[in-house]
One Martini backbone bead per residue (centre of mass of N, CA, C, O) as a GRO file, in nm:
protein
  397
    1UNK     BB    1   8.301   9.617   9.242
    2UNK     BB    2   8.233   9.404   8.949
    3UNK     BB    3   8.193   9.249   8.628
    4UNK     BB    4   8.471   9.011   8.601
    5UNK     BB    5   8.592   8.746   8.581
    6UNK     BB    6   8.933   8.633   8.691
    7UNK     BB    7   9.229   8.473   8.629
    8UNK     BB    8   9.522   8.535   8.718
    9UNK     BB    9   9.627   8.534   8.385
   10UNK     BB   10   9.451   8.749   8.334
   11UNK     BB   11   9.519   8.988   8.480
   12UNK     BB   12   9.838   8.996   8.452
   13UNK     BB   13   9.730   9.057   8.105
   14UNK     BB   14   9.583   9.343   8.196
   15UNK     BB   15   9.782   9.460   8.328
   16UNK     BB   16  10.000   9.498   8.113
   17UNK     BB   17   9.840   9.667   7.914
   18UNK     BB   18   9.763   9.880   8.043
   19UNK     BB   19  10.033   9.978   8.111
   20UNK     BB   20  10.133  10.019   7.815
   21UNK     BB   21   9.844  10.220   7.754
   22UNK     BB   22   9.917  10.351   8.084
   23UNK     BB   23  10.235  10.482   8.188
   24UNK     BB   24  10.156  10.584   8.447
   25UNK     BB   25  10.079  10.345   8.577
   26UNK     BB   26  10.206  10.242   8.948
   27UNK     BB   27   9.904  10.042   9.066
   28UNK     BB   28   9.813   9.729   9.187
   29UNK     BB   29   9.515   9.605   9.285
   30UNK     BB   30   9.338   9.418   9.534
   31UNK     BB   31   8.959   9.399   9.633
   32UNK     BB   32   8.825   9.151   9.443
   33UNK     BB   33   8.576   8.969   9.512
   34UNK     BB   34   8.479   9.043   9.815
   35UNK     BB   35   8.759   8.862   9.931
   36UNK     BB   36   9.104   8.816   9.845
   37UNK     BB   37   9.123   8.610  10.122
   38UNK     BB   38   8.893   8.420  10.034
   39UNK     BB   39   9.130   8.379   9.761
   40UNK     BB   40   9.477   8.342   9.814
   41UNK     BB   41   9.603   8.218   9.586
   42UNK     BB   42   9.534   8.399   9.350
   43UNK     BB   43   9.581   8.649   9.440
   44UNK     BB   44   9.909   8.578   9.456
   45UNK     BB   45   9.966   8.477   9.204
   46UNK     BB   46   9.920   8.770   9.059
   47UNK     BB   47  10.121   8.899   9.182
   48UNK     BB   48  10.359   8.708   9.069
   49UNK     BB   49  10.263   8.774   8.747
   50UNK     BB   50  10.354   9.037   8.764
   51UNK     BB   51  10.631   9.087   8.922
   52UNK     BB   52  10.799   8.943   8.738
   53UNK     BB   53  10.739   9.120   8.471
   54UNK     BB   54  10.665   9.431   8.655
   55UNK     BB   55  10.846   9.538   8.918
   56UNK     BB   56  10.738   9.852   8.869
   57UNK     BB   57  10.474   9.748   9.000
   58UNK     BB   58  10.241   9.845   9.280
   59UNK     BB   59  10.133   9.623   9.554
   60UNK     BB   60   9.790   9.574   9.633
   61UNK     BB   61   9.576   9.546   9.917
   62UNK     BB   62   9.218   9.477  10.008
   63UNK     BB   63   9.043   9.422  10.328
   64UNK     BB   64   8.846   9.317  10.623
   65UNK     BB   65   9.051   9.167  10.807
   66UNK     BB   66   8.948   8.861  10.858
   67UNK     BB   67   9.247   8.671  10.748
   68UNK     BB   68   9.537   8.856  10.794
   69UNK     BB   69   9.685   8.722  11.013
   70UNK     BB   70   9.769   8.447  10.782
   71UNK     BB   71   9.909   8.633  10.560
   72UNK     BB   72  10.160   8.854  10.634
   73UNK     BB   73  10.394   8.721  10.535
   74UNK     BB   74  10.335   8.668  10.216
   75UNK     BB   75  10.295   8.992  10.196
   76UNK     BB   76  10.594   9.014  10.276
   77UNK     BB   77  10.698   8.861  10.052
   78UNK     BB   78  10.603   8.987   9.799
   79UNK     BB   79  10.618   9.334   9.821
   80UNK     BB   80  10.366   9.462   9.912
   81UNK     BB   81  10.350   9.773   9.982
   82UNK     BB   82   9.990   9.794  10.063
   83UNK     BB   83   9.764   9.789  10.294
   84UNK     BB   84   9.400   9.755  10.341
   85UNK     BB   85   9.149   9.811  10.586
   86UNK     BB   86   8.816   9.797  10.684
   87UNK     BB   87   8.710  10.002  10.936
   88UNK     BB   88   8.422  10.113  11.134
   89UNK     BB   89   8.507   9.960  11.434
   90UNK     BB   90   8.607   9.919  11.798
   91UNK     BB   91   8.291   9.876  11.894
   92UNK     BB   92   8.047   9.583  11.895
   93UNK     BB   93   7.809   9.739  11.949
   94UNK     BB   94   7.840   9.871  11.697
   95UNK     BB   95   7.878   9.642  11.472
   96UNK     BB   96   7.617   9.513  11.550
   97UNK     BB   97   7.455   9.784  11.341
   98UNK     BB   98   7.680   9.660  11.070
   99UNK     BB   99   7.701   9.321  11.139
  100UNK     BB  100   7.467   9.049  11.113
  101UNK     BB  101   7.732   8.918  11.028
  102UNK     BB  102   8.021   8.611  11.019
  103UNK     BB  103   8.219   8.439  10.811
  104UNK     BB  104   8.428   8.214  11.004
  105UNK     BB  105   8.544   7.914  10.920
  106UNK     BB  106   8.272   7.739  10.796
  107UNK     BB  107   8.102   8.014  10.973
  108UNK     BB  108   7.801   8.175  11.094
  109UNK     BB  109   7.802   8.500  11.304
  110UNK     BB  110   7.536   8.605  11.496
  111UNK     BB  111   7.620   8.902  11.605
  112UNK     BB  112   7.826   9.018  11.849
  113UNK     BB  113   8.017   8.708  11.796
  114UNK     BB  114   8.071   8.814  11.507
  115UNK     BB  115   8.217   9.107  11.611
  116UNK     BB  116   8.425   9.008  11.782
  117UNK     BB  117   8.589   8.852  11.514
  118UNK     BB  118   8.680   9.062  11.362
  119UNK     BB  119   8.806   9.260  11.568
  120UNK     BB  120   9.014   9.128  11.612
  121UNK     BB  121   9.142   9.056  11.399
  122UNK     BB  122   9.177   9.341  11.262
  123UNK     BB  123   9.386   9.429  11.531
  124UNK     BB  124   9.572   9.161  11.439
  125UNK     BB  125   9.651   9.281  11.134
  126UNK     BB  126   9.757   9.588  11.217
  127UNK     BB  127   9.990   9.464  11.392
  128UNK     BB  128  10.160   9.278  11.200
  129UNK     BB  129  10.197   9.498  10.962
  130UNK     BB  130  10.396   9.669  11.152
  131UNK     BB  131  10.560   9.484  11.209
  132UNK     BB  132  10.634   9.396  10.898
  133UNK     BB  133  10.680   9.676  10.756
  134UNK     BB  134  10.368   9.718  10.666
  135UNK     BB  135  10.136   9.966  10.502
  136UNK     BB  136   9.866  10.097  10.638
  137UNK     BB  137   9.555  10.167  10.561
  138UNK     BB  138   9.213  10.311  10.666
  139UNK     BB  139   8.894  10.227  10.604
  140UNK     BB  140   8.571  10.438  10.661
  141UNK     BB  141   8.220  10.417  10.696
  142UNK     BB  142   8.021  10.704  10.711
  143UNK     BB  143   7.738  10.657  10.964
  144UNK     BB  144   7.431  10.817  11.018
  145UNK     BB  145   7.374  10.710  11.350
  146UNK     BB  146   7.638  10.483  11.414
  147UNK     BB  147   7.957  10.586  11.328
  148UNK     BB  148   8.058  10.901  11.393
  149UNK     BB  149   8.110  10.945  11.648
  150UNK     BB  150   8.301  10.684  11.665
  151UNK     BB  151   8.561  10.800  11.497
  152UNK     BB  152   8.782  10.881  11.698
  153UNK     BB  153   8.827  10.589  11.767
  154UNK     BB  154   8.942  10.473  11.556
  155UNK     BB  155   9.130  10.677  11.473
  156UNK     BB  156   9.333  10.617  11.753
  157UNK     BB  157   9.343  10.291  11.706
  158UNK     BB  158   9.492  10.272  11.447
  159UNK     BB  159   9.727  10.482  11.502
  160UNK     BB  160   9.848  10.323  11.721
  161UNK     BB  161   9.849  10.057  11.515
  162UNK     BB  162  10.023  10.223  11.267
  163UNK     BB  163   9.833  10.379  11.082
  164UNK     BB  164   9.937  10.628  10.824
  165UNK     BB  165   9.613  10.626  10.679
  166UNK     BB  166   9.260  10.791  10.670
  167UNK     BB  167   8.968  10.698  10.511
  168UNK     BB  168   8.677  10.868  10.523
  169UNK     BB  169   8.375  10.805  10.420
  170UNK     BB  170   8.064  10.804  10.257
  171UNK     BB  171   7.806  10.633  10.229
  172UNK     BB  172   7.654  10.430  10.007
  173UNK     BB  173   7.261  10.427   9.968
  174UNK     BB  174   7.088  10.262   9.729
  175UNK     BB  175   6.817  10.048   9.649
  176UNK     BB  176   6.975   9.955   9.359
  177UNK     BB  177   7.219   9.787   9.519
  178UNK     BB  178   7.086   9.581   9.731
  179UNK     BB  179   7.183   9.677  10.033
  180UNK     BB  180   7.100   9.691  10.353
  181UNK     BB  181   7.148  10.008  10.357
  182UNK     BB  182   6.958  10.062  10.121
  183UNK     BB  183   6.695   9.875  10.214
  184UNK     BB  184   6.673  10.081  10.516
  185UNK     BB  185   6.694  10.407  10.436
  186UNK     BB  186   7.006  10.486  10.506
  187UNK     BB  187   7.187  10.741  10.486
  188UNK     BB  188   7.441  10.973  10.411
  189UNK     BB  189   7.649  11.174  10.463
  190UNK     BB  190   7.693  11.508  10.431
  191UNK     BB  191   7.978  11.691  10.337
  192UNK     BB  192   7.964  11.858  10.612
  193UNK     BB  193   7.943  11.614  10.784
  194UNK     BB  194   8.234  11.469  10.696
  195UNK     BB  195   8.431  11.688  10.750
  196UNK     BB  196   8.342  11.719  11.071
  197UNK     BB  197   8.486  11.452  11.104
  198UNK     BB  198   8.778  11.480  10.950
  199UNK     BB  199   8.850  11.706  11.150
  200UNK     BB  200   8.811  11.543  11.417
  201UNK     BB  201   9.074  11.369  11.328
  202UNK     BB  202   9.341  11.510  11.194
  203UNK     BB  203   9.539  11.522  11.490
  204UNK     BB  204   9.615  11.293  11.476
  205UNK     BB  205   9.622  11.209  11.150
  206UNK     BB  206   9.589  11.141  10.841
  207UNK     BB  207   9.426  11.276  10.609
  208UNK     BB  208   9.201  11.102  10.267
  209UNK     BB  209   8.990  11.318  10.070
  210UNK     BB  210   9.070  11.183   9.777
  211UNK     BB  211   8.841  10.958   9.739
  212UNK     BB  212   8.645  10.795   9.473
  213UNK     BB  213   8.499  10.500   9.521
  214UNK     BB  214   8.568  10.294   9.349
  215UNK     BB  215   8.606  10.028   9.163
  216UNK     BB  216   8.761   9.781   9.188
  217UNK     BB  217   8.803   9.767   8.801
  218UNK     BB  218   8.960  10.016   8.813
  219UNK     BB  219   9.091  10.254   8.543
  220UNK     BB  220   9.351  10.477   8.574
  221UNK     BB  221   9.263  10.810   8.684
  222UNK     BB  222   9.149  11.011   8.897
  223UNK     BB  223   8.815  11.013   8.792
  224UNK     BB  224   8.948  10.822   8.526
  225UNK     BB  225   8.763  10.541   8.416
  226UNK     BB  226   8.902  10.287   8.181
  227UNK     BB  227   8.738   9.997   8.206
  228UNK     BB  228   8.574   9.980   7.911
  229UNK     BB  229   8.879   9.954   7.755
  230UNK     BB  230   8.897   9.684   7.980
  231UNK     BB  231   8.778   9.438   7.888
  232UNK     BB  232   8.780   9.113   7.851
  233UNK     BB  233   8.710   9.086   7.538
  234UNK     BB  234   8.931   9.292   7.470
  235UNK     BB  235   9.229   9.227   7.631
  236UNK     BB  236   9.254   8.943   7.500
  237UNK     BB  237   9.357   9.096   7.221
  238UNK     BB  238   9.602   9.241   7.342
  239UNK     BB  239   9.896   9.321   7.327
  240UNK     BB  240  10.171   9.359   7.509
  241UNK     BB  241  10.323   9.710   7.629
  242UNK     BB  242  10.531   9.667   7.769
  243UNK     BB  243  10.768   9.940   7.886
  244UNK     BB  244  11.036  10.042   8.109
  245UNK     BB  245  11.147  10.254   7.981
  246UNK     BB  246  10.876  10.479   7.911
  247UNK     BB  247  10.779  10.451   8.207
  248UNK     BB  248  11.010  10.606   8.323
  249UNK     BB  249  10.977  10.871   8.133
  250UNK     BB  250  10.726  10.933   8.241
  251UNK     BB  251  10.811  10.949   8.564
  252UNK     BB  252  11.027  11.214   8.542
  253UNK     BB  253  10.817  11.381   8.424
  254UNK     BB  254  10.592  11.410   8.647
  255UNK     BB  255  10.845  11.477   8.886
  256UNK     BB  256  10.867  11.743   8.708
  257UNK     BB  257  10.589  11.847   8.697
  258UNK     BB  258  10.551  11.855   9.020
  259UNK     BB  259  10.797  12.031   9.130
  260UNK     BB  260  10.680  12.295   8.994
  261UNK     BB  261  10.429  12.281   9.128
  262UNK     BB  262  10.554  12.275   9.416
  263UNK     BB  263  10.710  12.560   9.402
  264UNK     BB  264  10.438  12.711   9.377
  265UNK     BB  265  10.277  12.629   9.638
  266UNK     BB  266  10.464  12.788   9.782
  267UNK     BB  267  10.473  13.043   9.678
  268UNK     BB  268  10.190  13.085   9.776
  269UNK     BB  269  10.183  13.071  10.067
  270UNK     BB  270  10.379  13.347  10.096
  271UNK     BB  271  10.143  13.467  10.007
  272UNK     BB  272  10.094  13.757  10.289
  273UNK     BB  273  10.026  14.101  10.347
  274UNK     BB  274  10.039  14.035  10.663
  275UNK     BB  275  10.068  13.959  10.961
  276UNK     BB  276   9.763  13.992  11.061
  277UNK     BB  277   9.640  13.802  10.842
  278UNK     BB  278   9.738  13.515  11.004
  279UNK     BB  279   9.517  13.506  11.148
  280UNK     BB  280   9.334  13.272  11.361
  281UNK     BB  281   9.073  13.453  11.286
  282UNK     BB  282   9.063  13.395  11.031
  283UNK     BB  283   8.857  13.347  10.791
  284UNK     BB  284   8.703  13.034  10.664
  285UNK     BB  285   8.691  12.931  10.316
  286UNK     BB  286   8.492  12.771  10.040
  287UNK     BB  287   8.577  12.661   9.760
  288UNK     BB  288   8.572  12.546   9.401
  289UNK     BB  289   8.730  12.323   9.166
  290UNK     BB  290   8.839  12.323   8.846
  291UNK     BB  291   8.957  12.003   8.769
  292UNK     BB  292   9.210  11.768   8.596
  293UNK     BB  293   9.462  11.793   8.697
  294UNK     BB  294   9.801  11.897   8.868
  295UNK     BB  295   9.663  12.107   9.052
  296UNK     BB  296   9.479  12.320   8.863
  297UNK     BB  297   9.314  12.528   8.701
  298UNK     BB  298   9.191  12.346   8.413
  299UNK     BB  299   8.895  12.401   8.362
  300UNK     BB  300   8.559  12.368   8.266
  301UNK     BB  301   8.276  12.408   8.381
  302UNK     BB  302   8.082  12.271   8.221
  303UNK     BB  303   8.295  11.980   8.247
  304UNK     BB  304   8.258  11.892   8.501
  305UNK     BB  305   8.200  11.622   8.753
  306UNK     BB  306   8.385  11.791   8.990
  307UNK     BB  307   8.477  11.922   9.289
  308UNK     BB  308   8.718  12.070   9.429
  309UNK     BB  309   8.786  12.143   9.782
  310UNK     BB  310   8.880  12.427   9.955
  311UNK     BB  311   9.034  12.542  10.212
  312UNK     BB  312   9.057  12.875  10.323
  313UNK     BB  313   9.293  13.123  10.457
  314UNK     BB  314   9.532  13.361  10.576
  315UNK     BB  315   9.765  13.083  10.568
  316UNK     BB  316   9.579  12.859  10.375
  317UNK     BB  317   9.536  12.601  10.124
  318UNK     BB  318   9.306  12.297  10.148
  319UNK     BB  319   9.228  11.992  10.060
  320UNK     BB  320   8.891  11.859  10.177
  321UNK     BB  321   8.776  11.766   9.886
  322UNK     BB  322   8.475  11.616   9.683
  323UNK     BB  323   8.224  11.627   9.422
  324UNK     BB  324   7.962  11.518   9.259
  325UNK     BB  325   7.861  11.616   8.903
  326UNK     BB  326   7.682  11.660   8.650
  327UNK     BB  327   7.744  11.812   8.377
  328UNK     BB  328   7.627  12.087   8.180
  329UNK     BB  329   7.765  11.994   7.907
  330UNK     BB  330   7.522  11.830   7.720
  331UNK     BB  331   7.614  11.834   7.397
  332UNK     BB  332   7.631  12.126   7.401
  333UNK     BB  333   7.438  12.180   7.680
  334UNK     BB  334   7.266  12.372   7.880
  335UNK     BB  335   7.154  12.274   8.192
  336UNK     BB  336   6.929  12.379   8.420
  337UNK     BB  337   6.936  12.161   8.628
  338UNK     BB  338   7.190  12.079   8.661
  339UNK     BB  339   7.286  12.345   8.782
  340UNK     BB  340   7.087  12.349   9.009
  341UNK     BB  341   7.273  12.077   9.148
  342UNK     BB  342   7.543  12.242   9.159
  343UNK     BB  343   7.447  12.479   9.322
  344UNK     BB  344   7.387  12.253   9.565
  345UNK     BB  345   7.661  12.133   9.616
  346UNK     BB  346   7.840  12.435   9.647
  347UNK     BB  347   7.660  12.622   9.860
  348UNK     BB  348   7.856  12.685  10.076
  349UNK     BB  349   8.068  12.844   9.871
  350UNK     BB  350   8.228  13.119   9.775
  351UNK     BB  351   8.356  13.018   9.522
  352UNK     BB  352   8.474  12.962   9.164
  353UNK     BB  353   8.720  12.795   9.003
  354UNK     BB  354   8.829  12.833   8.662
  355UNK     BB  355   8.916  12.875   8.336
  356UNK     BB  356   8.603  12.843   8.224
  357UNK     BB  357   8.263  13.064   8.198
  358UNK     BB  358   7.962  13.089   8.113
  359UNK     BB  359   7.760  13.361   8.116
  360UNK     BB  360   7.487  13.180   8.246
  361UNK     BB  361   7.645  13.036   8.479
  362UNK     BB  362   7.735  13.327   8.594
  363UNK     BB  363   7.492  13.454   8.684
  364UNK     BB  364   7.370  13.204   8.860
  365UNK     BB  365   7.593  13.182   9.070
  366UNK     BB  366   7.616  13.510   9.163
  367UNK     BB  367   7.285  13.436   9.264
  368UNK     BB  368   7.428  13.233   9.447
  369UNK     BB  369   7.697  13.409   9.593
  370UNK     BB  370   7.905  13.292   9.380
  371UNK     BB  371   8.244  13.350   9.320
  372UNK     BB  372   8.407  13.420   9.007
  373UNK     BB  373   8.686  13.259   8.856
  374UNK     BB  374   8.919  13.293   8.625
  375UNK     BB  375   9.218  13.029   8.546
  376UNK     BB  376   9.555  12.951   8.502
  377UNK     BB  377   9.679  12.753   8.736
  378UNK     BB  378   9.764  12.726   9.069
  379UNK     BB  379   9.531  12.656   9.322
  380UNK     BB  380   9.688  12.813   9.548
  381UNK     BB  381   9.703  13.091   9.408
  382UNK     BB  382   9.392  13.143   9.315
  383UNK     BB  383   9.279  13.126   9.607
  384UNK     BB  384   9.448  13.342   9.711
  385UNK     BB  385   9.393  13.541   9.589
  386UNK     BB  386   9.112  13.607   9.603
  387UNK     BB  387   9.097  13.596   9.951
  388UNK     BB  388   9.240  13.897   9.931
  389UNK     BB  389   9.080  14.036   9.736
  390UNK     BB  390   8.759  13.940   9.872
  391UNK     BB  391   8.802  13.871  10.176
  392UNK     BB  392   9.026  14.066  10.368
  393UNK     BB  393   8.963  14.341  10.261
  394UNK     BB  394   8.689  14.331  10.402
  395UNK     BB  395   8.780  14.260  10.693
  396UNK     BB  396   9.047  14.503  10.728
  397UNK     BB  397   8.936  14.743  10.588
   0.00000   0.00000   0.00000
């Protein structure tokens, strides 16, 4: 979904000014609107017009696929760094639950004649992709009782034919975004039923699950949109404050910043109290965890808007997905429904690990079962003690 139209030398001036403004940003997608092969010659316009001034940002596409093997050369002279491709079916009877209709050459193919030439474009633009040795992601979105079973072959699929990450992603479906399936009162599937199932392509390859299904022109870090200081209206006036100097400071700091964060991660992964207790028979619990980002426990309950979710047992920590919830604290106060709106959303998870909770909220928590902890570290240090001292304890004592 996008906002706003922009001519490529229009994108490629608001690309610059962000990088100027957000010298973090390190990758530019194009995504939208539509499909951007439905429109190559703007879409590459664009990347070109950026890669001349920027060469330090890496350039992603995102399509789905049905256009793509004519393009794919393009894209490797390009040095587009990795191309995404949202496939949901590698079986055309479920495809045409999922695709009424499919237009391609100036031609509208409706029911299965127009689903097997997704198909088969779709599988032989990510052959050409591994073929020409650009790094390809795979997009599916988990439709309940439609593809759901059919994952693990996506997934298998996608795995054969060269995709490095699958990103299953979750169905949003609500009747005033005007969609088919929001239209006709499909559901999107529950966290649980979406982990499900994340699990269970897991052994084949890279599972994505921190993917917040952003908008096409979301502009900023992971969680935090800030495409609003970047309307047209507002970039047509600012001058490009691109630096690559300062950008390059900027990512060596992030890399000290990380590096430290990895040594603390590795050092919580070791703190095990016995041998006995690393058995795959340990219980596996799901926490909520408040955090800004940058892999910490570093926020505060009332002000998250999503809580990233970990699955711990006694050999380690591993983040499985994440919830968005409205935040508690608004305007300064907390909201009685919103409360209890999050203790649903997270009604799963054994424990809440935040920098810091509120008496009233901590109250509420505990009396739905969630063990409270306050904490300002590295997640994966705040949930192994947790862990040892209130699930292993338990267990082995």
């Amino acid at each position: 979904m996008v906002s706003e139209l922009l001519t490529p030398e229009e994108a490629a001036h608001k690309a610059l000014v962000v990088a100027g403004k957000i010298p973090q940003m390190s990758v530019l997608g194009i995504a939208g609107p539509g499909d951007p092969l439905a429109n190559p010659e703007k879409t590459f316009r664009t990347f070109e017009l950026v890669a001349e001034q920027a060469p330090d940002i890496k350039l992603c596409l995102s399509t789905n696929g049905l256009m793509l093997p004519d393009y794919v050369d393009r894209i490797k002279a390009l040095n587009v760094d990795h191309v995404t491709i949202t496939i949901n079916m590698v079986d055309p009877a479920i495809g045409e639950k999922i695709y009424p209709w499919v237009h391609y050459r100036r031609k509208r193919y409706r029911g299965i004649e127009g689903v097997k030439i997704l198909h088969q474009r779709q599988m032989e633009g990510l052959e050409a992709l591994r073929d020409a040795d650009i790094l390809c992601k795979v997009n599916s979105v988990l439709i309940p009782g439609i593809n759901d079973e059919h994952m693990p072959e996506v997934n298998q699929a996608v795995r054969d034919r060269g995709a490095f990450l699958h990103n299953i992603m979750p169905l949003i479906s609500k009747p005033e975004h005007g969609t088919y399936f929001g239209l006709n009162g499909q559901r999107g599937p529950t966290p649980k039923e979406l982990k499900t199932v994340q699990d269970a392509c897991a052994g084949n390859m890279k599972i994505m699950r921190h993917c917040r299904q952003c908008r096409a022109d979301a502009v900023g870090l992971l969680g935090e949109d800030r495409s609003q200081e970047f309307t047209k209206e507002k970039f047509m006036t600012m001058p490009v404050g691109y630096n690559a100097e300062k950008r390059e400071a900027v990512r060596q700091d992030i890399k000290q910043t990380e590096a430290a964060i990895a040594q603390k991660k590795a050092a919580a992964q070791k703190v095990v109290a016995n041998t006995d207790q690393t058995s795959a028979e340990s219980p596996k619990v799901l926490v909520a965890v408040a955090t800004k980002g940058g892999g910490l426990v570093n926020q505060h309950f009332g002000h998250a808007k999503e809580f990233m979710i970990y699955e711990v047992d006694a050999a380690e920590a591993k983040f499985v997905g994440h919830r968005k919830v409205a935040d508690y604290c608004q305007g300064g106060y907390g909201e009685e429904a919103t409360l209890t709106n999050i203790i649903e959303t997270i009604a799963d998870c054994r424990a809440v690990l935040a920098s810091k909770v509120g008496p009233c909220p901590a109250k509420e928590l505990q009396k739905a079962g969630l063990f409270v902890v306050e904490a300002y570290d590295v997640i994966e240090a705040v949930a192994r003690e947790y862990y040892n001292e209130h699930i292993l304890q338990t267990v082995y004592v």
